[in-house]
C-alpha positions in Angstrom: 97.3 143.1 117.6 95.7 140.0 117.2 93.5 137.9 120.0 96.1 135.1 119.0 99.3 135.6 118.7 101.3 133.6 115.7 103.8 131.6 116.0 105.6 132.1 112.7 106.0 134.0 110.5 105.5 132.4 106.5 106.3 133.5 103.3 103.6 135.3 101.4 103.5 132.5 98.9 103.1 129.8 101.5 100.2 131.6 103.5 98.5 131.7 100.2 99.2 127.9 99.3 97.9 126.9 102.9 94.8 128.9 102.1 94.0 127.2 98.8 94.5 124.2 100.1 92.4 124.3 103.2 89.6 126.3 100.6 90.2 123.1 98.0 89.7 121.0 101.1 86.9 122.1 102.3 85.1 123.4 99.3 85.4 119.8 97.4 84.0 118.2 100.4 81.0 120.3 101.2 80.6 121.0 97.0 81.3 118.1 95.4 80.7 115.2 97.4 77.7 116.8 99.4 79.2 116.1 103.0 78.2 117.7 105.9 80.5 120.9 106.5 81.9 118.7 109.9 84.2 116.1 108.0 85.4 118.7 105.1 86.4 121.3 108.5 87.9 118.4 110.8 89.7 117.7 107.4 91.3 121.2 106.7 92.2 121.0 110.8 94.2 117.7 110.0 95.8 119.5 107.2 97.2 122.5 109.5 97.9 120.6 112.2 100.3 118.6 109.9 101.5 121.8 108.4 102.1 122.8 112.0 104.4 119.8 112.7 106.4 119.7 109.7 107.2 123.6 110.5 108.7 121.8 113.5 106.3 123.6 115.8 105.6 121.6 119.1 102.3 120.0 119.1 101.2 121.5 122.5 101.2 125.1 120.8 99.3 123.7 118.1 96.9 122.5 120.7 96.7 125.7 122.2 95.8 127.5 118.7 92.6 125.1 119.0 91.5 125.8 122.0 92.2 129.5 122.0 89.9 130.0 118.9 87.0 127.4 120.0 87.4 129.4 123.1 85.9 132.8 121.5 82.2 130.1 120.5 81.5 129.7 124.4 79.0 132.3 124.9 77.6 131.7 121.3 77.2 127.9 122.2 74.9 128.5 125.5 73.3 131.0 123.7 72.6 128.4 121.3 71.5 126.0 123.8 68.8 128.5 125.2 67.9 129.1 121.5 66.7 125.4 120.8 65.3 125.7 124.0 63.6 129.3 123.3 62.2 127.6 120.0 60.7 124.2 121.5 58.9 126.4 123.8 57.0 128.9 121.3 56.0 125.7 119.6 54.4 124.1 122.4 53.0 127.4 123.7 51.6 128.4 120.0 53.3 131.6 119.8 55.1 130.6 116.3 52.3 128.7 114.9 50.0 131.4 115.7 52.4 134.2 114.3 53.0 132.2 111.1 48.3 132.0 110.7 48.1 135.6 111.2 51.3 136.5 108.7 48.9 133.8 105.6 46.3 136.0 106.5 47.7 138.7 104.7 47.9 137.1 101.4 45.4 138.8 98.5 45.5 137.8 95.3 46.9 141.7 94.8 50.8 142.9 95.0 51.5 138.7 94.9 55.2 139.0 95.2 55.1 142.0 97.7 53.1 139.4 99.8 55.1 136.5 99.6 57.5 138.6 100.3 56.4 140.0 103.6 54.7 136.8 104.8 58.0 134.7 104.1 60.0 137.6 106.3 57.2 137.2 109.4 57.7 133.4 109.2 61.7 134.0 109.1 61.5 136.6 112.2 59.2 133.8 114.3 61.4 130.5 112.9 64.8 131.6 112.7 65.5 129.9 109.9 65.8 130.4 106.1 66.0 127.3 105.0 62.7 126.2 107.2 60.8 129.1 105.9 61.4 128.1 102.5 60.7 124.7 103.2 57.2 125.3 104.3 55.8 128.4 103.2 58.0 128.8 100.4 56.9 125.7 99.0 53.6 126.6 99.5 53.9 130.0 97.7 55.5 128.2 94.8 52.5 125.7 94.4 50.2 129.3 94.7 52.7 130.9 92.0 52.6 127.4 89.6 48.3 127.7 89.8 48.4 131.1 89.0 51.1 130.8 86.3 53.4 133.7 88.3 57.0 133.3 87.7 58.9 130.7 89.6 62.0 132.6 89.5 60.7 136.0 90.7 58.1 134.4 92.8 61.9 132.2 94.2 63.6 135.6 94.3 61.0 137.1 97.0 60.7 134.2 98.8 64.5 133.7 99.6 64.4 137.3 100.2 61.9 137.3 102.5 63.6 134.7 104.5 67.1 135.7 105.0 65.3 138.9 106.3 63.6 137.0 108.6 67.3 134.7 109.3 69.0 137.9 109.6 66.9 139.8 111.9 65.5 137.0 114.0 66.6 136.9 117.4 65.8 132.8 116.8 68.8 132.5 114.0 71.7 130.8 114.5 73.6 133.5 112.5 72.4 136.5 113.8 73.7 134.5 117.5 76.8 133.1 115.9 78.0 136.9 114.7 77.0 139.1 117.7 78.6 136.3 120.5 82.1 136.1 118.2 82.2 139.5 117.8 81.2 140.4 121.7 77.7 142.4 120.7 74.8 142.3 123.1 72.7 140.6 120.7 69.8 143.2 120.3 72.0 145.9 120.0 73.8 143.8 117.2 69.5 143.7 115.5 69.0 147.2 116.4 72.6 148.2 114.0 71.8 145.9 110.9 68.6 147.8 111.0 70.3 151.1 109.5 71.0 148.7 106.5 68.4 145.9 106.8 65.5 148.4 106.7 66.4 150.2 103.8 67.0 147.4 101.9 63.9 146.1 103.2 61.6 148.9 102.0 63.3 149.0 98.1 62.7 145.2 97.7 59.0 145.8 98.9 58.5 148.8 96.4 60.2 146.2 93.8 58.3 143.7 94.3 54.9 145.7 94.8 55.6 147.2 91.7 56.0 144.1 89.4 53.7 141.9 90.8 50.9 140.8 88.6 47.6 141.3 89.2 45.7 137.4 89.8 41.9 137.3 89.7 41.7 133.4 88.8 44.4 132.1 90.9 43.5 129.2 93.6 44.1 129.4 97.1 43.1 126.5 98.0 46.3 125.2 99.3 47.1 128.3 101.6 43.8 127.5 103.2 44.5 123.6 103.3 47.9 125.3 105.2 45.9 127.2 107.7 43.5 124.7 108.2 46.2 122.3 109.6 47.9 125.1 111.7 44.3 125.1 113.1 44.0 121.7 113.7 47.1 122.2 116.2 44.4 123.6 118.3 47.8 125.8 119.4 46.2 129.4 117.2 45.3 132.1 119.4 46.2 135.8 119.8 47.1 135.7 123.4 49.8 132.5 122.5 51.1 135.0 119.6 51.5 138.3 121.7 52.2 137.9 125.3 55.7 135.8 124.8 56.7 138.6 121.6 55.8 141.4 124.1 58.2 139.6 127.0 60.8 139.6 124.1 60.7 143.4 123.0 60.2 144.5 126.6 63.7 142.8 127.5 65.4 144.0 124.7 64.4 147.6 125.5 65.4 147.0 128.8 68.5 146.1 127.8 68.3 142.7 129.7 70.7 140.2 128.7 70.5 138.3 126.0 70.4 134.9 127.5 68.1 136.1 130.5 66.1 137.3 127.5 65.3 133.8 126.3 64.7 132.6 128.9 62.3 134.8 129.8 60.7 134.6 126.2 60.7 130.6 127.0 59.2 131.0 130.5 56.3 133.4 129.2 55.7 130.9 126.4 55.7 127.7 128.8 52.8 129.7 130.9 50.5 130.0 127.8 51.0 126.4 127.2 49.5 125.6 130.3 46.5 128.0 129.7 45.1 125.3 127.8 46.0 122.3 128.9 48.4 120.5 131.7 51.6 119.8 130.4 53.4 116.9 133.1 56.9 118.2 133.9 58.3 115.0 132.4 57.1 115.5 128.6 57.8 119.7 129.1 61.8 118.7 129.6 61.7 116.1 126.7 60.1 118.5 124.5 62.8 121.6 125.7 65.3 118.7 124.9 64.4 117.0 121.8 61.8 119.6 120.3 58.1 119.8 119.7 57.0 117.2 117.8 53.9 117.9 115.3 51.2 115.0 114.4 48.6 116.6 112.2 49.1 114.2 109.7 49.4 117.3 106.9 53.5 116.9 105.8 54.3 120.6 105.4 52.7 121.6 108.9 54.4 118.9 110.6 57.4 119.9 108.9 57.4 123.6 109.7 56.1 122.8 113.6 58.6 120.1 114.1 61.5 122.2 115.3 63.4 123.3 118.5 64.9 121.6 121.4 68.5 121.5 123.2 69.6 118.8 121.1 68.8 120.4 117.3 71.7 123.1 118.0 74.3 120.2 118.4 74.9 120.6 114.5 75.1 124.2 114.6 77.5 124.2 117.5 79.7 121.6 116.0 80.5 123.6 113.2 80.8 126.4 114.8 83.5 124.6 117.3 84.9 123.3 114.3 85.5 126.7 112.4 86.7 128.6 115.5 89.5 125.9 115.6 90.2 126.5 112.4 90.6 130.2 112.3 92.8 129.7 115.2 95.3 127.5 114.0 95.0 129.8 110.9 96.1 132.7 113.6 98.4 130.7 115.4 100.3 129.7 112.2 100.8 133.3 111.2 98.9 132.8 107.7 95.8 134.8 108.2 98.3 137.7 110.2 100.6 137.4 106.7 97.3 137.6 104.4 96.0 140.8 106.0 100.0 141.9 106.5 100.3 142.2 102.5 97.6 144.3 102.1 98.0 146.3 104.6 99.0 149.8 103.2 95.5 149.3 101.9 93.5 148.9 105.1 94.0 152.8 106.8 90.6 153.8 105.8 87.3 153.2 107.3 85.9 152.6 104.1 88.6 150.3 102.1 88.9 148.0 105.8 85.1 147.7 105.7 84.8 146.9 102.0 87.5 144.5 102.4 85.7 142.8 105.2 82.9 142.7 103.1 84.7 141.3 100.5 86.0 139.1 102.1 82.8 137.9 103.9 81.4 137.2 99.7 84.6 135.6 98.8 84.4 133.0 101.5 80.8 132.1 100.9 81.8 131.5 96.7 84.7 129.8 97.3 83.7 127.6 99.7 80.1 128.1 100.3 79.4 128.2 104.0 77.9 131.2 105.3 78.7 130.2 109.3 83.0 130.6 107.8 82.3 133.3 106.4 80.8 134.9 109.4 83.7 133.2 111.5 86.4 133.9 109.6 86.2 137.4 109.1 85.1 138.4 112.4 87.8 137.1 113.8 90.2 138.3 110.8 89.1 142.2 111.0 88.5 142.9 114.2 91.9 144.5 114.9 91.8 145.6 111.8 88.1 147.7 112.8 89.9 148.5 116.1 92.8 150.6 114.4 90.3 152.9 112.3 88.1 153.6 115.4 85.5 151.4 114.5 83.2 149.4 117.4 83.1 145.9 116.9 79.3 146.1 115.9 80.2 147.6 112.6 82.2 144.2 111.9 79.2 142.2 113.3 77.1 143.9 110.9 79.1 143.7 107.8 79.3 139.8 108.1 75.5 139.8 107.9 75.2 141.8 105.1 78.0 140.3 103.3 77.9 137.1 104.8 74.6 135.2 105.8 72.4 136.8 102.4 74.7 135.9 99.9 75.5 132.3 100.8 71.9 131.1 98.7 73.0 133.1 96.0 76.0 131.0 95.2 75.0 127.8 93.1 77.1 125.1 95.1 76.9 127.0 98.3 75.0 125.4 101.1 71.5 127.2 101.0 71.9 127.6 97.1 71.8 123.8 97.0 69.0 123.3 99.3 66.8 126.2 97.8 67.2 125.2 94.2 66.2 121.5 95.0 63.2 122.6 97.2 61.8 124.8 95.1 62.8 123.3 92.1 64.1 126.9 90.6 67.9 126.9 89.8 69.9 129.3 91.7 71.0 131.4 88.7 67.2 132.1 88.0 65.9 133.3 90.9 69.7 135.1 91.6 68.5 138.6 89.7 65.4 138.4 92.2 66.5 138.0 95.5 66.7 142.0 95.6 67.3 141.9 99.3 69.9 139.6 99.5 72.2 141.7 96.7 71.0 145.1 98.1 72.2 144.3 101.7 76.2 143.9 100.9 75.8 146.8 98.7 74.3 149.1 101.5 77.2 148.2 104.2 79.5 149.4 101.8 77.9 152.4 100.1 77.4 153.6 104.0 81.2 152.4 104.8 82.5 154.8 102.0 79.7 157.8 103.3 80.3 157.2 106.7 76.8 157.5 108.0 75.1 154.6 110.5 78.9 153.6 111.6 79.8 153.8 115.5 82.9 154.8 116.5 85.0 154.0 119.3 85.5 156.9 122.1 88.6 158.6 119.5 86.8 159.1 116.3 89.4 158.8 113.6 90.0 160.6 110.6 87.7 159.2 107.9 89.4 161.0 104.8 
């Protein structure tokens, strides 16, 4: 039933002991003492291991429970490699800097939040990440929203919104990657699916927003001009830069190529307009596809925003991803996950109540312990037998731990992101929670069309949905 076949069999009671303790683990490391996510997860592998051996279960098998669930992060981790690699390019080449100009030049002093909201999702789409976006043009809007005496917490709310559209739909992030490779998704197919629930919940937030947003007549932009200004200075700005590599992009995807032939093509296209302006020698092209562009402007938040990409910035990402594979495979191997799901199983014969507990399941790991990449992880690999036996294709799962997984994590207080975006912005995560509309409406959607039965894909035997 399962890709790895337990070992054991426990007692209800001691599946759910081992469960609270490896959350406890994990969620007092990452929580409390503010650790990166890599010790708390080698931690809570010690602590199954252990378990493992004082079942009196050889340590070879053990082993193999590792390496049988890092096994299923292969593809994502060379997808990952050609990602930092994909990114360092569009720096150098100017396609993200000169998508990230033209998206400020949309901002009016009219429909405010609707703006910041659309201009943080372009940044997201051509970054990648969520956490950059807000970072940089986040803080940026912020300083806009402070002159202009706006709302920090609404102006927050659309700007984390705007960015874990861009994360989520971004063929650049980490997540969107991390869900489509453990799940076995061509990666724009697994784009093209969360658009059934990502655009909808798109267009409300935009209607939201437009609708509340305050009128500003006085308000100061000089700071969004200071911005542009610098991404100016890069001398990287140009139409051509921001077109011709997006084009390659969309053209592969509707062709259906590959997702790693993909980016490289998007990083090939993006190497040639570098060299339209100036000769790059082969030597400083590989460090930079290595260690990422570097940005000199001398103005912080461009250099900040520019200074991404490279091979070597995915190491972090694919270390906790290695990390949480071998987790959820011990976790298989053991039997505990196989003995979680077996209890509450008479309530999992329905499309809509094994997607909604997916779902919930997806929220409930990003509370308890607050990692969005488990989250993703762990219940990909947890339901997709379960999606299998109700006739449901595995991009229905890959979708649902988007939805339920990466936008929620920065609306938990002591998550990951809700940490970071509270002490960037300086808005606490409880504020800005009521206003990051498309963060709450997204898990809401994948359920609402689990129970309707619309968007879903089904497997060649569609089964009874009743």
């Amino acid at each position: 039933m399962y890709r790895i076949k337990a070992v054991q069999k426990p007692s209800l009671l001691e599946a759910l002991g081992m469960t609270i303790a490896i959350l406890i683990v994990i969620g007092f490391g990452i929580i409390y003492f503010d650790a990166a996510p890599h010790i708390p997860l080698i931690l809570a592998l010690l602590l199954l291991v252990i378990y493992g051996l004082v079942k009196r279960i050889p340590y070879r098998t053990l082993e193999e429970g590792i390496t049988e669930g890092a096994k299923a992060g292969i593809a994502a981790v060379f997808l990952f490699f050609f990602i930092g690699i994909l990114i360092a390019s569009w720096m150098i080449g100017g396609t993200i800097p000169s998508l990230i100009y033209g998206g400020f030049e949309l901002v009016t002093p009219h429909f405010f939040l609707a703006i910041v909201f659309v201009v943080t999702s372009v940044v997201g789409l051509c970054v990648g990440s969520s956490l950059t976006t807000i970072a940089t043009a986040g803080l940026a809007f912020i300083g806009i929203a402070t002159a202009a005496d706006v709302s920090l917490a609404v102006t927050a709310g659309a700007i984390v919104s705007g960015a874990f559209f861009g994360d989520k739909m971004s063929p650049l992030s980490d997540t969107t990657n991390m869900a489509s490779s453990i799940l076995k998704v061509d990666l724009f197919e697994h784009i093209r699916n969360m658009s059934w629930t990502t655009v909808p919940a798109f267009t409300v937030t935009l209607i939201i927003f437009a609708l509340i947003s305050p009128q500003i007549n006085t308000a100061s932009f000089g700071e969004m001009g200071e911005f542009q200004q610098g991404l100016l200075d890069t001398g990287l700005i140009s139409w051509y830069n921001g077109l011709v590599p997006v084009l390659v992009l969309l053209i592969c995807s509707f062709l259906k190529v590959p997702a790693l032939l993909t980016l490289a093509a998007g990083s090939a296209s993006a190497i040639a307009m570098a060299y339209t302006t100036e000769f790059i020698p082969v030597k400083n092209l590989l460090g930079v596809l290595f260690g990422g562009y570097v940005s000199e402007t001398g103005v912080e938040e461009i250099d900040a925003l520019l200074t991404r990409g490279g091979l070597s910035s995915m190491m972090f990402t694919i270390g906790i991803v290695l990390l949480a594979l071998s987790i959820g495979g011990m976790l298989f191997k053991l039997g505990i996950v196989p003995r979680l799901l077996e209890s509450i199983e008479s309530m999992l014969k329905k499309v809509s109540s094994v997607i909604a507990a997916a779902a919930l399941t997806a929220i409930g790991i990003n509370v308890l312990i607050g990692e969005q990449y488990l989250s993703i992880l762990l219940t990909g690999e947890a339901y997709q037998s379960r999606f299998a036996k109700v006739g449901l294709a595995n991009k229905n799962l890959s979708r649902v731990t988007e939805d339920a997984g990466t936008v929620v994590n920065p609306l938990v207080p002591w998550s990951v992101c809700g940490v970071f975006i509270t002490t960037t912005l300086g808005v606490p995560t409880l504020a800005y929670l009521p206003f990051a509309f498309f963060c709450l409406l997204s898990p809401i959607l994948t359920i609402l069309f689990g129970f309707s039965g619309k968007t879903l894909t089904f497997l060649e035997k569609e089964p009874d949905r009743n």
